[in-house]
N, C-alpha and C positions, 0 to 999 in steps of 0.2 A: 171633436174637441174645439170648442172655440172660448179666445182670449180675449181679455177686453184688456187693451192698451192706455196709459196714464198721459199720451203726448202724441201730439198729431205727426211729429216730423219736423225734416226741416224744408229749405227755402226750395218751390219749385217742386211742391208735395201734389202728385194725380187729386183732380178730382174727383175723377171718378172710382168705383171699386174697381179693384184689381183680381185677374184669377192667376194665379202665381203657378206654374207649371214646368216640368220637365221633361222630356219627349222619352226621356228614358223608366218614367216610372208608366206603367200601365193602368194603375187604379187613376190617374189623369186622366189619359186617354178615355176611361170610361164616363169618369167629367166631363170633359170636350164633346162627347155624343151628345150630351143632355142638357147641358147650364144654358143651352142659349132660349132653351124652351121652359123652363123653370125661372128665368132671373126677370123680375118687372123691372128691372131699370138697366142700359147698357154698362158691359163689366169688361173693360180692357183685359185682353190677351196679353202675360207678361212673361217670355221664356226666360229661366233660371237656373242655374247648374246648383243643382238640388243636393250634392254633395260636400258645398260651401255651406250648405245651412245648420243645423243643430242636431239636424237628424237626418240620416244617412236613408236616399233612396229604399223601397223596399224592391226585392227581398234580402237586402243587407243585413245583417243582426239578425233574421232568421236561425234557431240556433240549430236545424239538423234536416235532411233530404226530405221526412216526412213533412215538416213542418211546411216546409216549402212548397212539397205538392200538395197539401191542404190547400196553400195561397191562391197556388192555379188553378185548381179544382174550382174553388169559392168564384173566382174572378171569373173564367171560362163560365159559370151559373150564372151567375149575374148578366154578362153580353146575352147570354141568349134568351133568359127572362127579359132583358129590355129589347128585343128583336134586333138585338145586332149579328152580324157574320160572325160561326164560330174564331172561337180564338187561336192562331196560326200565330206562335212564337216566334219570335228571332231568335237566332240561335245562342245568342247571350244574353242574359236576363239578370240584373238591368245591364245597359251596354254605354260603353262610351260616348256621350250624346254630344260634347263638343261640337263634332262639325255641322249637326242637325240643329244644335242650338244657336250657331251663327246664322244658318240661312234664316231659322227661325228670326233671329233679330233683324234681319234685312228686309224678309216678308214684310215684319209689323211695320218699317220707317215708312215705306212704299204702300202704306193700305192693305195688303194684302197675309197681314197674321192670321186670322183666322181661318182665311182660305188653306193655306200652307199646311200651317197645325191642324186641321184637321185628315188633309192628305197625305201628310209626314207620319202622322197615329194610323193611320188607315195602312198606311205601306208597313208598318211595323208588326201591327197588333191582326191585322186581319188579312192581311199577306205573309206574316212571316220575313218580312225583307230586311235589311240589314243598312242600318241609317248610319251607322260606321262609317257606308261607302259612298264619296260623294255621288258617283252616278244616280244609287239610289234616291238621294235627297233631290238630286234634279230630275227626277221621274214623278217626285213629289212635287216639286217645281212648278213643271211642265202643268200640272194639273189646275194650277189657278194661273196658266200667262202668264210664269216666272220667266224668262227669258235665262236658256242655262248658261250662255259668258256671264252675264250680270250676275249671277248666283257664284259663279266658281269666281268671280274674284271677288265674290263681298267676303267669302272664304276667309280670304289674307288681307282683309284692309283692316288697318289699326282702329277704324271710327267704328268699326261694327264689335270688334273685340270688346275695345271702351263701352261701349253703351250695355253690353252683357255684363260687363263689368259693374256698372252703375247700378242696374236692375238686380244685380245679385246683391248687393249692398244696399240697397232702398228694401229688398225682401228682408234682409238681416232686418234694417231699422223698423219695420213693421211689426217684428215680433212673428214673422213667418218659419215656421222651425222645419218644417217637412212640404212634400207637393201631391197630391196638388191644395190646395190653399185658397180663400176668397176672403182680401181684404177690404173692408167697407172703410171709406173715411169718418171723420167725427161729423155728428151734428148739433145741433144745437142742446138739445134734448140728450145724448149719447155718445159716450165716446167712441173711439175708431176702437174696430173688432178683425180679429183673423178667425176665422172656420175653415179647422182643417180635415182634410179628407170627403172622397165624396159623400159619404153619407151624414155628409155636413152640408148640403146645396142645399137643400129644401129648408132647415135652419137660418142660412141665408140669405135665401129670396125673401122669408118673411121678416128678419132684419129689415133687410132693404124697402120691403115693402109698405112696413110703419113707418119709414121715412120721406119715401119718395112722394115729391109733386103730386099735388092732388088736381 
C-alpha cells in the first residue's frame, strides 16, 4: 500500500528516503536482506517502535493460531525463495524490541545502522536468538566493531532514548502507519509518498527511480 502525503513536514525534514523499521517485525527483516539491491538512490535506515504507530506490529490483530501459522508458513516461503537461511524464530513473536531498538539508535549516530540491523535481524530471524537480552544485542554488536561498554550504556543514556523518540514521531508525521515502510521525500514533480510493506520495494525503487539524478 502506498500513500501519497499533502505536506512535506516540518523544520529539519531527511533528505533523503527513509526505510522506517522495527527489529521486532520479521516481514522487515526480509526488507533489510534485499532494499539495498533494489533502491537506485541511497535510503536511510530509521529504527521505530512500530507499536506507537497506527498499526500494531504483525502478527498482532491476527485473529486465530491458524492464521498465524499461515503468516509463518508464507514468510519462512519467501526467505527461502530469496536464498536466505531457513527461518529459526525467536521464541516470542513479535517480542519486545525496546532494547534492540536503542542499540539500533546508537549504531545509526556512529555510522554503523545498517551494519547492526542487519546482524540484529540475522541474530533473531535466522538464529532464533532473543534480542530481548542485552548480551544477545551485543553479539549483534560485536558483528560490525560495536564495542559492547559503548553499546550497554547507550542502553541508558537519555540522548539515545530521545532521538528514538524523535524518529518515532517524524514516522507518525510521515504518514507511516505500520513497518517496515519506505518514505520517499517530495519533489518537484511529486509529492512525498510512504510504501508500505515489503512487497511494496520494488514500487519504490521505481518512485525513486523517476526522480533521481540523471
Amino acid at each position: 500500500m502506498s500513500l501519497p502525503l499533502t505536506r512535506a513536514g516540518g523544520q529539519g525534514e531527511p533528505e533523503h528516503p527513509c526505510l522506517y523499521f522495527d527489529l521486532a517485525s520479521a516481514e522487515a527483516y526480509l526488507t533489510a536482506e534485499r532494499i539495498l539491491g533494489l533502491m537506485p538512490v541511497a535510503v536511510e535506515w530509521v529504527p521505530v517502535r512500530a507499536h506507537d504507530l497506527a498499526h500494531a506490529v504483525a502478527p498482532e490483530g491476527l485473529r486465530c493460531a491458524e492464521e498465524e501459522a499461515i503468516w509463518r508458513e508464507e514468510l519462512e516461503r519467501t526467505a527461502h525463495e530469496r536464498g536466505l537461511q531457513w527461518v529459526r524464530w525467536p521464541a516470542e513473536v513479535p517480542f519486545d524490541s525496546e532494547v534492540v531498538l536503542r542499540a539500533a539508535t546508537f549504531a545509526r549516530s556512529i555510522g554503523k545502522g545498517v551494519a547492526f540491523t542487519q546482524a540484529a535481524f540475522r541474530q533473531a530471524y535466522a538464529g532464533g536468538g532473543d534480542l530481548t537480552s542485552p548480551d544477545t544485542v551485543v553479539i549483534a554488536a560485536a558483528a560490525c566493531e560495536m564495542h559492547p561498554r559503548a553499546v550497554m550504556a547507550a542502553l541508558e543514556q537519555r540522548s539515545v532514548v530521545a532521538s528514538l523518540d524523535r524518529a518515532t514521531a517524524r514516522a507518525r508525521e510521515h504518514g507511516v502507519l505500520s513497518v517496515p515502510a519506505i518514505w520517499t521525500p517530495p519533489r518537484a514533480a511529486a509529492p512525498a509518498r510512504v510504501f508500505h510493506g515489503d512487497d511494496q520495494l520494488e514500487a519504490a525503487a521505481a518512485h525513486l527511480a523517476e526522480y533521481a539524478p540523471r
